[in-house]
C-alpha positions in Angstrom: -5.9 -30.2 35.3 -6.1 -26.5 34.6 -6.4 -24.8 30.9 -3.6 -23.0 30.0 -4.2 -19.1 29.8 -3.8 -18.4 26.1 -1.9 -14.9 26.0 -4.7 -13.5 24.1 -8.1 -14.1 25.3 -10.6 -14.5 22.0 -13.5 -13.1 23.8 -12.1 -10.4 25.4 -10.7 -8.9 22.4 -13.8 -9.5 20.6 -15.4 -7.5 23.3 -13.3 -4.7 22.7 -13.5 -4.6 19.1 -17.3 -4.6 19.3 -17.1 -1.7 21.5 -15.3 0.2 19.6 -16.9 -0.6 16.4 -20.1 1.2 18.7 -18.2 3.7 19.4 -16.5 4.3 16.0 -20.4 4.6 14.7 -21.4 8.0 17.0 -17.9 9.5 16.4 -16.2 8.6 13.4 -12.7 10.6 14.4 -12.0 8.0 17.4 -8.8 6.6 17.7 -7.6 3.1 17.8 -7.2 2.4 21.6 -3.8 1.3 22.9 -5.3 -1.8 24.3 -6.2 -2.9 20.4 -2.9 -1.8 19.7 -1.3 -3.9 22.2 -3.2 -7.2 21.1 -2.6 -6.2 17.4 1.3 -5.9 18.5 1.0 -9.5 21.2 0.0 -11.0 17.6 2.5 -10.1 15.1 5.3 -10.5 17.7 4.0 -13.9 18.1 3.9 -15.0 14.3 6.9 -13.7 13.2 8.3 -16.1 16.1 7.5 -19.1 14.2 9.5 -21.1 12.8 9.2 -20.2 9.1 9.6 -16.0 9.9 11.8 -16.2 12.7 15.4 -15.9 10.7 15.2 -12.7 9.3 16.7 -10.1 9.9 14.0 -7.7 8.8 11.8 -9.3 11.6 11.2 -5.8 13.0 9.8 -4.5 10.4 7.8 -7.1 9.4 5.9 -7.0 12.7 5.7 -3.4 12.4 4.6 -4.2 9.1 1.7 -6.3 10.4 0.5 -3.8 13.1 -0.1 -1.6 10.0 -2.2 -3.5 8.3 -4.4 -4.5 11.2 -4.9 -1.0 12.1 -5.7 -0.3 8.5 -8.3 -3.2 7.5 -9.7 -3.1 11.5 -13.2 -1.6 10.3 -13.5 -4.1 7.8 -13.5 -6.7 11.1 -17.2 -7.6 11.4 -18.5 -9.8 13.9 -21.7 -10.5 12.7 -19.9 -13.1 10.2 -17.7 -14.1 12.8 -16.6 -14.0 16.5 -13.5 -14.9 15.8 -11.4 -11.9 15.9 -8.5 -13.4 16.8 -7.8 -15.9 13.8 -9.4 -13.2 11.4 -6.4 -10.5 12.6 -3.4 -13.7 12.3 -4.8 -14.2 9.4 -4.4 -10.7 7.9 -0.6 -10.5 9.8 0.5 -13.7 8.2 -0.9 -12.6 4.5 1.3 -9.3 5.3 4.0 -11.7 6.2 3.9 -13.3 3.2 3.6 -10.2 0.6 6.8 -8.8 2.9 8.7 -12.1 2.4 7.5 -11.9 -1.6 9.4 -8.3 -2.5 12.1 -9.1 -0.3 12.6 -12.2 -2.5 12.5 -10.1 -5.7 14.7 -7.2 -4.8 17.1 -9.8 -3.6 16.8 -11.6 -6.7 17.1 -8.2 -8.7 20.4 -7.4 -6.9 22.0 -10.8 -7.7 21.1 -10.7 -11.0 22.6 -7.2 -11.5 25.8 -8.5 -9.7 26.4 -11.2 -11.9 25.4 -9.3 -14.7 28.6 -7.2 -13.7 30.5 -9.4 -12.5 29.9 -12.2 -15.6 30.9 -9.9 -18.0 33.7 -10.6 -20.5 34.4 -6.9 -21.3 37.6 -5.3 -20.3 37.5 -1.2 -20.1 40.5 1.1 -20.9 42.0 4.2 -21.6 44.1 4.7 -24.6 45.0 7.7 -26.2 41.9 9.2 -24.4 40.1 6.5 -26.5 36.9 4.4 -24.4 37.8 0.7 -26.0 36.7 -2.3 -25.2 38.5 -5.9 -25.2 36.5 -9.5 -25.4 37.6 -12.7 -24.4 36.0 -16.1 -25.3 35.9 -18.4 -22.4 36.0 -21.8 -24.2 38.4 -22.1 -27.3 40.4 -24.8 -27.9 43.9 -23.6 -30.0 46.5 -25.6 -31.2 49.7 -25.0 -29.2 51.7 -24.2 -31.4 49.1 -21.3 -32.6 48.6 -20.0 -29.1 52.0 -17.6 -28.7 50.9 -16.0 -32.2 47.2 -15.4 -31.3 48.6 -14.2 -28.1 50.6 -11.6 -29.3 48.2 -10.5 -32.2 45.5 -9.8 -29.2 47.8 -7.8 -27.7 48.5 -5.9 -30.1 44.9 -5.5 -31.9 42.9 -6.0 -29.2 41.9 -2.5 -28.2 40.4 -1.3 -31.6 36.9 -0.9 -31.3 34.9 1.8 -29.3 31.8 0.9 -27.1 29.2 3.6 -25.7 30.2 3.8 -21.9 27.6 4.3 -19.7 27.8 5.6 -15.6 29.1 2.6 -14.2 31.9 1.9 -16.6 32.8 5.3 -16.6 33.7 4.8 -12.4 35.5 1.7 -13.1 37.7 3.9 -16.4 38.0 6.5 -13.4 39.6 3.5 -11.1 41.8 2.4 -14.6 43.4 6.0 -14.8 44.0 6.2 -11.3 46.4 3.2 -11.4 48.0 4.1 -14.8 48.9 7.6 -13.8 50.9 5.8 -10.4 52.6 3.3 -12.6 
């Protein structure tokens, strides 16, 4: 029964670390080889095909993302503490993974906040008289039938008293407010 051919061999790429790590010492303005590249690249394409980064849809740039980072802690790879490069460098992709995954999650979190912020509010903007006024509704009030017609019509008729400091975003959705009032 034959071993199956990993598609990175451990040794190999330990090799060439080392070797460049020698080489690295004599001139210190050496470039990463492509072939380091290329093994740095085999592994983050790799992870981010497992099953807990594979839905994403900023998969690119998370590989990407880990390439980076290999290239950037490479030197701190040192092989007297271990030879195995390999799990060191998943390692390090799969941390970068991680912090990637982490800010996603809080800008997205940020962004539906902000949206139901918006959206949640129970403040009504309009123009009247060139006046900025506001309008609140309560959600859960419980009025006697009979009542409801008169508290009705005395909302309608004092219910856009009271100015409010308008900031950018209101002032777009006043903009939108004029635009149908001066059709109708």
């Amino acid at each position: 029964m034959d071993k199956p051919i990993n598609y990175i061999s451990n040794d190999e790429f330990l090799r060439i670390l080392i070797e460049y790590s020698n080489n690295k010492e004599v001139n210190t303005d050496l470039p990463c080889p492509e072939e380091i590249a290329r093994y740095f690249l085999m592994i983050s394409t790799r992870l981010a095909n497992r099953w807990n980064f594979s839905g994403y849809t900023y998969k690119e740039d998370m590989i990407s993302e880990g390439v980076l980072c290999c290239l950037k802690y490479m030197d701190n790879f040192n092989p007297s503490i271990s030879t195995n490069a390999f799990a060191y460098f998943t390692q390090l992709i799969f941390r970068t993974f991680q912090q990637i995954l982490n800010t996603e999650r809080k800008h997205r979190n940020i962004k539906i906040d902000y949206q139901d912020k918006i959206t949640n509010e129970e403040l009504f903007v309009r123009m009247k008289n060139g006046v900025k006024s506001y309008r609140e509704f309560n959600k859960a009030i419980s009025i006697e039938p009979e009542l409801k017609d008169t508290i009705i019509q005395q909302e309608k008729i004092l219910g856009w008293e009271q100015e409010i400091p308008i900031n950018d975003e209101m002032s777009k959705i006043l903009c939108l407010f004029q635009d149908d009032e001066e059709k109708n």
